[in-house]
C-alpha positions in Angstrom: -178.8 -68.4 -111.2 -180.5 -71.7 -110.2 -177.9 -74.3 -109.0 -176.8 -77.6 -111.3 -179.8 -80.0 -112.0 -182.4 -77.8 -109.9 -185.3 -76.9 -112.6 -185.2 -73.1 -113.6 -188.7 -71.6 -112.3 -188.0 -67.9 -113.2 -186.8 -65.8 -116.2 -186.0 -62.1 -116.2 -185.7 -61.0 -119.9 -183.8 -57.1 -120.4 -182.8 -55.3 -122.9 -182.9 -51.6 -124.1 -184.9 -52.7 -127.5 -188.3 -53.4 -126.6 -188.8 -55.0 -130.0 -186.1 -57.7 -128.9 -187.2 -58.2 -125.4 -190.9 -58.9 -126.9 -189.3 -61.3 -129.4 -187.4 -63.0 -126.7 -190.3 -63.4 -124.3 -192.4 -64.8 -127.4 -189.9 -67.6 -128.1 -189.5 -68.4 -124.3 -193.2 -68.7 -123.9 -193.3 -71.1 -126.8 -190.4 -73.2 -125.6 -191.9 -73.6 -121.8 -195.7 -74.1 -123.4 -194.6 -76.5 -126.1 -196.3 -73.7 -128.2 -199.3 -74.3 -126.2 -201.4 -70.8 -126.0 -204.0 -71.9 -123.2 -200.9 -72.6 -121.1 -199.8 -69.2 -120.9 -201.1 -66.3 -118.9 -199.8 -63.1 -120.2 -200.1 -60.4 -117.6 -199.8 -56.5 -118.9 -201.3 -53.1 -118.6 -201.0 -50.8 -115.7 -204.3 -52.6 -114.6 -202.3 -55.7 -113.8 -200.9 -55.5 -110.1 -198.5 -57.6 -108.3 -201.7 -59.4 -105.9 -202.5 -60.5 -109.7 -199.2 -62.2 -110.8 -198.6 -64.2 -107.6 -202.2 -65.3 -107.6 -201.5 -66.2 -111.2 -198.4 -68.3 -110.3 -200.0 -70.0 -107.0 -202.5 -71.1 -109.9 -202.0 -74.8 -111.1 -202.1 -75.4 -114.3 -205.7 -76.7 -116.1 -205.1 -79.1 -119.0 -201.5 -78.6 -119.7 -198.0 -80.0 -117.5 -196.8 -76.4 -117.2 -198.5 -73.0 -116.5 -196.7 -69.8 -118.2 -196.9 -66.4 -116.2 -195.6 -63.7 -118.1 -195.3 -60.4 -116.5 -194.5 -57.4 -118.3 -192.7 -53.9 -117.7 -191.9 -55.5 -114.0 -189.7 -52.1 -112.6 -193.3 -50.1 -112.0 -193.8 -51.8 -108.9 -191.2 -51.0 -106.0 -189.8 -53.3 -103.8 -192.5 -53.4 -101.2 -195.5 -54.3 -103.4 -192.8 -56.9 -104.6 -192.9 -58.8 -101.4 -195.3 -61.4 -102.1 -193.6 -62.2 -105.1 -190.2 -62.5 -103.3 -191.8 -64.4 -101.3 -193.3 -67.1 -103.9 -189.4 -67.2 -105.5 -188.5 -68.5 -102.2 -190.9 -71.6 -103.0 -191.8 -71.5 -106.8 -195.2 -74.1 -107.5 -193.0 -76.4 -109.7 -195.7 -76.3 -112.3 -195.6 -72.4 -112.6 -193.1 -70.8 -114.9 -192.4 -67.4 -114.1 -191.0 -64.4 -117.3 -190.6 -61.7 -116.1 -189.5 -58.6 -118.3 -187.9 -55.3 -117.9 -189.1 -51.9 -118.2 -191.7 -49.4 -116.3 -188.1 -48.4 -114.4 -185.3 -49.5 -112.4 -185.9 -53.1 -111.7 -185.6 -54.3 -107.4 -182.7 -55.5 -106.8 -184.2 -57.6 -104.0 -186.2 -59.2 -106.5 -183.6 -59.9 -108.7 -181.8 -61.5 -105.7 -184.6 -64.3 -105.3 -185.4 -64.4 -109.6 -181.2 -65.5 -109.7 -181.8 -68.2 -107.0 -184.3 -70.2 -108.7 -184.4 -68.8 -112.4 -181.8 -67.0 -115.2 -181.3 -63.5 -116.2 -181.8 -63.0 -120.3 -179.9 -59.9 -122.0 -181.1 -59.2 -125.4 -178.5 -56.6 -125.4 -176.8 -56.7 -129.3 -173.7 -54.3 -128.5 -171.8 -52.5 -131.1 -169.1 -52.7 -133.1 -167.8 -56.3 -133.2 -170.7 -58.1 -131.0 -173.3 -56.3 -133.2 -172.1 -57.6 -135.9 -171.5 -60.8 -134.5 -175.1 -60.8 -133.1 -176.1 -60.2 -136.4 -174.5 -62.7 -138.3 -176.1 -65.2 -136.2 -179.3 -64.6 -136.7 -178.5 -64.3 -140.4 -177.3 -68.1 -140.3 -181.0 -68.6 -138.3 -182.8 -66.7 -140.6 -185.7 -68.6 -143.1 -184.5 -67.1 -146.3 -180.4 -67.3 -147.4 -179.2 -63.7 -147.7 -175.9 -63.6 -149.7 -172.7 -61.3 -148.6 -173.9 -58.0 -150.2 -177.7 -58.3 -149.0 -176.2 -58.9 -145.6 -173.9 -55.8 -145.6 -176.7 -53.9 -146.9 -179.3 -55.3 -143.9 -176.7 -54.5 -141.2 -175.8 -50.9 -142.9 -179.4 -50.1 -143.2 -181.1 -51.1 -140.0 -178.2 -49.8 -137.9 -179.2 -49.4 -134.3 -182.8 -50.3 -135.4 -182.1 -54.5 -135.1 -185.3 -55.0 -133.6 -186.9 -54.5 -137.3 -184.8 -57.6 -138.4 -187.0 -60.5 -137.3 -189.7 -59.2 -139.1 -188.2 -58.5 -142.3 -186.6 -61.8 -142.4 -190.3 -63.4 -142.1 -191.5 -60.8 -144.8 -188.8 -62.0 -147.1 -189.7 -65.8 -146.6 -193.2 -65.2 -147.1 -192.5 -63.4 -150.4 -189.9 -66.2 -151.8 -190.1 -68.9 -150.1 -188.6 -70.6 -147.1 -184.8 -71.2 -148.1 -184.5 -68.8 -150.9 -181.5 -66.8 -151.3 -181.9 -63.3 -151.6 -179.7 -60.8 -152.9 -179.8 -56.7 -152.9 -181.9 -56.5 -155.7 -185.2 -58.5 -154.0 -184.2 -56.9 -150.6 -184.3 -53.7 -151.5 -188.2 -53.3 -151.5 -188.6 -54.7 -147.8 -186.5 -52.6 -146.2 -188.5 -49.3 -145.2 -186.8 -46.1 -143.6 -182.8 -46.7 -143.3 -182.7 -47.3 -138.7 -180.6 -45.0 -136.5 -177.5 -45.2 -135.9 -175.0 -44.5 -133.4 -174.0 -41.2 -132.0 -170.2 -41.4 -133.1 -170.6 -42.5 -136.8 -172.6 -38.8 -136.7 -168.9 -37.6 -135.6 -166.9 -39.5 -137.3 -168.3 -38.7 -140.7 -168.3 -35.0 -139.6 -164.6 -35.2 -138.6 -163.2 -36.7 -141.7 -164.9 -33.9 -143.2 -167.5 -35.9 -145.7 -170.4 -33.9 -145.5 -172.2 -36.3 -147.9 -172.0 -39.0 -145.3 -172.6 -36.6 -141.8 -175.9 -35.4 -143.4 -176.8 -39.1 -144.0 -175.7 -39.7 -140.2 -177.6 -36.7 -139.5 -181.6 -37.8 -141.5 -180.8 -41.6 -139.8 -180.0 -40.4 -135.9 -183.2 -38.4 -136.6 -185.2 -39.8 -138.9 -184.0 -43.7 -138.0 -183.4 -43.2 -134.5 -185.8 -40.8 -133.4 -183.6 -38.6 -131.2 -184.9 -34.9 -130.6 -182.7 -32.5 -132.7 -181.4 -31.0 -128.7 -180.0 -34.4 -128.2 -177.6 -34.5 -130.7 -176.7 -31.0 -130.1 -175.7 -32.2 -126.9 -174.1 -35.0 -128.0 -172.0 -32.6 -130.8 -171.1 -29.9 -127.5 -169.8 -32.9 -125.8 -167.7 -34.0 -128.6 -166.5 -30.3 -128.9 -166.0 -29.4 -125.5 -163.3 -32.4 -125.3 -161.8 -30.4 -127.9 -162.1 -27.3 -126.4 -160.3 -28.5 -123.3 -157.7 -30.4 -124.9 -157.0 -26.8 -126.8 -153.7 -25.6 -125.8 -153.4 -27.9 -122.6 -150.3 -30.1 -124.0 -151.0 -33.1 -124.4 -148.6 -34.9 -125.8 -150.6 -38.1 -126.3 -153.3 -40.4 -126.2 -152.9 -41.2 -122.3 -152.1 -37.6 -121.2 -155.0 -36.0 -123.0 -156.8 -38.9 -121.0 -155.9 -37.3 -117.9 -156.9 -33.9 -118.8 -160.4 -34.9 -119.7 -160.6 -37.2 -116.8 -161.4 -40.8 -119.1 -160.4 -43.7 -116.9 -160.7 -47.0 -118.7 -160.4 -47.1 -122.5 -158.3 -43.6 -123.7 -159.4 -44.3 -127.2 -162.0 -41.5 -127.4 -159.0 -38.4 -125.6 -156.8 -40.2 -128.6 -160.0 -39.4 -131.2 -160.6 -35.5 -129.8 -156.9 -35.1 -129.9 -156.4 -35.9 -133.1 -159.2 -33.4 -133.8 -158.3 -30.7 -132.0 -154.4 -31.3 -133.9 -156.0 -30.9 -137.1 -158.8 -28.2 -136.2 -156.4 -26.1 -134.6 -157.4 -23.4 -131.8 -159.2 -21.1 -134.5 -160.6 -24.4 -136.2 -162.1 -25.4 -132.8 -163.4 -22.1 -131.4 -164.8 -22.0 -135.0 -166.8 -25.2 -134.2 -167.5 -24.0 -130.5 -169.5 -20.3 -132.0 -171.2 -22.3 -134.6 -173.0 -24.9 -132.4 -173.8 -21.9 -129.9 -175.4 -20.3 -132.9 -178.0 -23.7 -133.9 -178.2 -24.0 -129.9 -179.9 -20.6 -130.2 -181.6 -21.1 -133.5 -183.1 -24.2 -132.3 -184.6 -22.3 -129.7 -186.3 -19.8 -131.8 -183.5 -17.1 -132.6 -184.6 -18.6 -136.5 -187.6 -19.1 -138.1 -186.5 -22.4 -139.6 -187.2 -25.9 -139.0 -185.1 -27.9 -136.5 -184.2 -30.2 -139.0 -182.8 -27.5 -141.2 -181.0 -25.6 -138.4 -179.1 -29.0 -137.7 -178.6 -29.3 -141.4 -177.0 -26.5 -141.8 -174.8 -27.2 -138.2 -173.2 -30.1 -139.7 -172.5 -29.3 -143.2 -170.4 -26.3 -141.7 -168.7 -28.3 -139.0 -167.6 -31.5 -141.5 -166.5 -28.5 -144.3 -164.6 -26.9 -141.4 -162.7 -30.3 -140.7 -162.3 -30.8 -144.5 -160.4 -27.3 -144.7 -158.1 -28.8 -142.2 -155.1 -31.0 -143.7 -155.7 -35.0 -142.6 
């Protein structure tokens, strides 16, 4: 990071949403313009080459105190195309702000190196759990339009992993009532489009407390929502079950030991989770599970003549009614 008092010349702006690193970027660009547009030089396409940025940056500005360089999708270009660049972070032109953004691969780390000198690394990163939801209620508080308590449950329930729609359908909301207007469930419910994806364990969890009502809707949002390939989250259900499957008759007697036998270092939370499971599934309960997502592995792959969707449909409903057989 650059040191106390020395101006910040560079920005690198990451994050696994696109939608959020684009949003960042555009309010970065407007704060270092001063929301002028001839200022900034936005640099992006696979034409755009890294001869083209530096020449950009040695640029001074033309009418204006500051000239913006934004370069997108910066991890296409490996370290040794980077050079020149490097080399202009070593001596930034003072009138030349540099925003870089992630994306196009993994980023060089040399190139980092010389951004952190002279410039600031920006994660747009939400989280989960708490910091999502702190993240959330924080740009609630931001926001143009006054959601009350319900409205906001309902936005964070509905747009799940999807918070790069937020921003958006904050502004569509103030342009339908009105800068400062409170909104409840009832004039939200018409901007809100297709429910966003969620994350991989709320699939599980629904499916191991046995509410099939609630899995399925896991289900239609990690697909629908989220936009993950029905083999994914067949994956991501043998994972879940193979934990089980090796806990199965190995002894455990608790949350740390069934650590060990699954190999978790850090957090034991999720060995405490599949044993819990596999306690209530019992061995037939889990080799039940085990034949049953061999069975939509192989339908999935053409052993039916059904539609993916369907075949994963009918995976779940059987594996949260065999968890709701099970006593709690």
């Amino acid at each position: 990071m650059a040191g106390a008092g020395a101006p910040v010349a560079a920005w690198y702006v990451k994050g696994d949403d696109p939608a959020l690193v684009g949003e960042e970027v555009r309010r970065l660009t407007r704060e270092l313009s001063g929301g002028d547009a001839t200022a900034v030089e936005d640099l992006s396409g696979e034409d755009v080459d890294v001869a083209a940025i530096v020449d950009a940056c040695r640029t001074p500005p033309f009418l204006a105190e500051r000239r913006v360089v934004v370069a997108r999708e910066i991890g296409r270009f490996r370290t040794e195309p980077l050079e020149p660049l490097i080399e202009w972070l070593a001596d930034p032109l003072p009138s030349t702000a540099l925003v870089l953004t992630s994306g196009g691969g993994q980023v060089s780390q040399r190139l980092l190196a010389a951004l952190r000198k002279v410039g600031q690394v920006v994660d747009t990163a939400v989280g989960t759990g708490k910091a999502r939801g702190q993240w959330l209620a924080s740009q609630l508080q931001q926001a143009p339009v006054r959601l009350d308590p319900p409205a906001a449950r309902l936005v964070g329930e509905h747009l799940g992993e999807d918070v790069g729609r937020l921003t958006n359908l904050l502004e569509s909301l103030a342009a339908a009532y009105g800068e400062g207007a409170r909104v409840g469930t009832e004039e939200l419910g018409p901007f809100l489009g297709q429910a966003g994806g969620v994350a991989p364990w709320e699939l599980t969890d629904a499916i191991d407390r046995g509410d099939t009502a609630l899995a399925l809707d896991r289900l239609h949002r990690t697909l629908r929502g989220g936009g993950r390939h029905p083999l994914e989250v067949i994956a991501s259900l043998r994972r879940h079950y193979t934990r089980m499957l090796r806990l199965d008759g190995a002894g455990a007697r608790g949350e740390k030991e069934a650590a060990a036998v699954l190999g978790i270092r850090g957090s034991t939370f999720p060995a405490g989770k599949a044993l819990t499971q596999v306690q209530r599934l019992g061995h037939r309960g889990v080799r039940r599970a085990v034949i049953l997502l061999a069975t939509a592995d192989l339908d999935l792959h053409g052993a039916q003549a059904w539609p993916d969707e369907l075949v994963m449909e009918v995976l779940v409903a059987r594996l949260s009614k065999l968890a709701a057989a099970r006593p709690s």
